[in-house]
C-alpha positions in Angstrom: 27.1 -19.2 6.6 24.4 -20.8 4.1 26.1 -24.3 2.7 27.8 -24.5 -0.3 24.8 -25.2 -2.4 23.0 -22.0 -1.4 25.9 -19.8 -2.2 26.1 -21.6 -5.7 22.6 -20.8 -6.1 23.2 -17.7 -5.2 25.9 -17.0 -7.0 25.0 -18.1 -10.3 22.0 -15.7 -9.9 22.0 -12.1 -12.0 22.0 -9.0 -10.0 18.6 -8.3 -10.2 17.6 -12.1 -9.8 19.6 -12.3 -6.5 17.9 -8.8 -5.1 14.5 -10.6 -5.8 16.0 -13.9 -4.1 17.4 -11.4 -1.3 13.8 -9.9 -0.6 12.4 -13.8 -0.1 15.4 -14.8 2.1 14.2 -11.8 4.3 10.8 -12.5 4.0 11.5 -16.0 5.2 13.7 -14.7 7.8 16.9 -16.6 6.2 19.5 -14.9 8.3 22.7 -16.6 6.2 21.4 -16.5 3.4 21.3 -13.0 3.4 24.3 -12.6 4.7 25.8 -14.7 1.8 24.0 -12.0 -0.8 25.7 -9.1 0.9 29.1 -10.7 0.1 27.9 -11.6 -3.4 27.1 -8.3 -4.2 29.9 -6.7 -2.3 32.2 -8.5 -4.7 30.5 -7.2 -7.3 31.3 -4.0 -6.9 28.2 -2.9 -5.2 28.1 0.0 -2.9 27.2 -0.6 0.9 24.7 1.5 0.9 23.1 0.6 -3.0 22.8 -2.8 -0.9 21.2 -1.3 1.9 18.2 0.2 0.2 17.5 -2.0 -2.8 18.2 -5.0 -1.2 18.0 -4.7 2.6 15.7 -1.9 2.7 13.4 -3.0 -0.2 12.6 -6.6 1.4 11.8 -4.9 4.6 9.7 -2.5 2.8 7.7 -5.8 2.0 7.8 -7.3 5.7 6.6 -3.9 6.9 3.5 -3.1 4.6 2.9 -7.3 5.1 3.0 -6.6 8.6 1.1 -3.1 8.5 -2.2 -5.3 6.4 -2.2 -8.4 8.7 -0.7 -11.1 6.9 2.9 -11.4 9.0 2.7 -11.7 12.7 5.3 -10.5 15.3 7.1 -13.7 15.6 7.8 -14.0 11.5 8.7 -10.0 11.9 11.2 -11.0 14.4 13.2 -13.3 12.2 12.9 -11.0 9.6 14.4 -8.4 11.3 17.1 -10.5 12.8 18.0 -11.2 9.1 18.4 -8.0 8.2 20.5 -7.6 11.1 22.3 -9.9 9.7 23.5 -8.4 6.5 23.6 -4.7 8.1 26.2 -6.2 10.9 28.3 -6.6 7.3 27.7 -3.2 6.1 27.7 -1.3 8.9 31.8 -0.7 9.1 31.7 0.1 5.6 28.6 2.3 5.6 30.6 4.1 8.4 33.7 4.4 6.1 32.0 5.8 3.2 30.0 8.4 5.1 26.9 6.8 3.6 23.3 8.9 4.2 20.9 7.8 6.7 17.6 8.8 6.3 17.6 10.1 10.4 18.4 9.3 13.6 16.3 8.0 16.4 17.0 7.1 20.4 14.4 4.7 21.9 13.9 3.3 25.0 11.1 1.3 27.2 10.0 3.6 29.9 11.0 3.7 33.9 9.2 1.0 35.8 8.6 -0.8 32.3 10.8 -3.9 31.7 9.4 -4.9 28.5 11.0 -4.7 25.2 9.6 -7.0 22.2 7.8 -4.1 20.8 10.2 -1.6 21.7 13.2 -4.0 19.8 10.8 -4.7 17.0 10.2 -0.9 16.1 13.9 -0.2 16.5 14.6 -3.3 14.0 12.5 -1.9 11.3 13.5 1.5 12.1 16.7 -0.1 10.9 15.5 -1.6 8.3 14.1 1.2 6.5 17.3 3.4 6.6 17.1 4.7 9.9 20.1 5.0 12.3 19.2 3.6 15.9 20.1 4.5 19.4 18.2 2.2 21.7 18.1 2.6 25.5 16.6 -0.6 26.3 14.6 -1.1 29.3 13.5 0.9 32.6 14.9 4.3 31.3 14.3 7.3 33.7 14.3 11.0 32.3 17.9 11.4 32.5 18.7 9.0 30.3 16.2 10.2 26.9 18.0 14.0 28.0 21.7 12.2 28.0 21.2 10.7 25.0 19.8 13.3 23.3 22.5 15.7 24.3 24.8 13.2 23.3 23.5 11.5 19.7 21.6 14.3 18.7 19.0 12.3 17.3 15.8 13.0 15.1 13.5 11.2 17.2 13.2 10.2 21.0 10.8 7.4 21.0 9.5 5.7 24.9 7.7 2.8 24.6 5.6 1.3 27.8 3.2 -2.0 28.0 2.1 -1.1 31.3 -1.0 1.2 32.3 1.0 2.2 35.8 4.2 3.6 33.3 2.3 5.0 30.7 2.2 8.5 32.3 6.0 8.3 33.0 6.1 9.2 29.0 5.0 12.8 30.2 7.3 13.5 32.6 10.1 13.1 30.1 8.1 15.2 27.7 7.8 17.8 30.5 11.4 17.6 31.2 11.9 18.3 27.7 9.5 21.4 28.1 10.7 22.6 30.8 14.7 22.5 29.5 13.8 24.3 26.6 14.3 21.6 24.2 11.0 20.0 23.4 10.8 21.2 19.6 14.0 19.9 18.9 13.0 16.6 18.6 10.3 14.5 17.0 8.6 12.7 20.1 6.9 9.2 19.4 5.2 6.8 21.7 4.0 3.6 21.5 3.2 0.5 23.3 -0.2 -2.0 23.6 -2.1 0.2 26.6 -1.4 3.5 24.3 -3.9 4.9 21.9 -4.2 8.2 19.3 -5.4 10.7 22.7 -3.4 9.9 25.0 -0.2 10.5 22.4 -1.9 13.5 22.0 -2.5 14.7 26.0 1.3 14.0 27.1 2.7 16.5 23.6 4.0 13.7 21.9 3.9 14.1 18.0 2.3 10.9 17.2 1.1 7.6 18.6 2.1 4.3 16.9 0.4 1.3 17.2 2.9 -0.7 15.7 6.2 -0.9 14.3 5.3 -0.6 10.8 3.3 2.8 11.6 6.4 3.8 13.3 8.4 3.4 10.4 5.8 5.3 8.1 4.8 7.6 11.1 9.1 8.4 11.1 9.5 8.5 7.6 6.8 11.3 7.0 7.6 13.6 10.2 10.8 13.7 9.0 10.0 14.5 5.6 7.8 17.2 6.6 10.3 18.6 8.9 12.9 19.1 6.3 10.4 20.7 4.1 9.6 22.9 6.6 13.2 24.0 7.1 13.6 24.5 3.8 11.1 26.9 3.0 12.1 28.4 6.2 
């Protein structure tokens, strides 16, 4: 917890004042700090999930598009996201109580052979932070496991990440697998990772290539979007 200065700081600020303060501490990557808002505002009277998109969400929106244009660097995203983390870790329990809206649901997962995972985590934190539920796989994942979870979160989105140029084409044979169970178009495929780009995402079937997290998030935000359209004119 912040020390007892910060929380009378914070708690002598107005609602509106301690959102604005909120999307700083975030900025600044101020894990208890933010943690101390969430209480503040819980004892207010706030809903979990009013605090999750003007407050939580709304700061990350910043971090994102700050991220997206160059001016914040992984490592500052990083902190950022742990922050959030932070003050979701409070809400979560009573998001789950309420029944609270997500905006969708995605499962992720570095690739098999492919042991990294900074990009991989970073897309899944600010797939967090903008509203999204998250189901990640972490590292070395072979087919079975993107088809088990599927089958058993029925997510939105599969998303494989790989750094490698050996495990890049691994991201087809889960595709393919996908394919060939008959359960390709039931999910939003995305892909990512440094040795990607826009064609290959395009050769393997996926829907779309990211090149960063803050794409992702956009990338997610608009598929899903256009896939609800589409089902309701449908």
């Amino acid at each position: 917890m912040a020390d007892e200065d910060d929380d009378i700081i914070l708690a002598d600020l107005n609602d509106e004042e301690l959102v604005e303060q909120m999307f700083d501490d975030l900025y600044d990557g101020m894990k208890d700090e933010i943690e101390d808002a969430v209480h503040i505002l819980l004892d207010r009277g706030w809903a979990p999930y009013r605090i999750l998109t003007e407050a939580l969400v709304g700061g990350m929106k910043i971090v994102g598009e700050d991220f997206r244009d160059g001016i914040l660097f992984v490592p500052e995203v990083l902190l950022a996201a742990n922050a959030m983390k932070g003050g979701m870790a409070i809400l979560k329990p009573l998001l789950a109580e309420t029944g609270a809206p997500t905006i969708g649901k995605m499962v992720i997962g570095t690739v098999k052979g492919d042991i990294h995972d900074i990009g991989k985590n970073l897309v899944a934190m600010m797939m967090e932070g903008a509203g999204f539920e998250v189901v990640d796989l972490g590292i070395n994942n072979p087919v079975e496991n993107y088809l088990e979870a599927a089958a058993a979160e029925k997510p939105d989105i599969i998303g494989m990440s790989a750094l490698l140029t050996t495990t890049m084409p691994y991201m087809k044979v889960v595709i393919d697998t996908m394919v060939a169970e008959g359960i390709r178009d039931d999910y939003l495929v995305l892909v990512g990772g440094a040795p990607l780009n826009e064609e290959f995402g395009k050769a393997i079937g996926a829907d779309a290539y990211c090149r960063d997290a803050a794409v992702a998030v956009e990338t997610a935000k608009d598929l899903i979007a256009r896939r609800h359209n589409q089902r309701a004119a449908g």
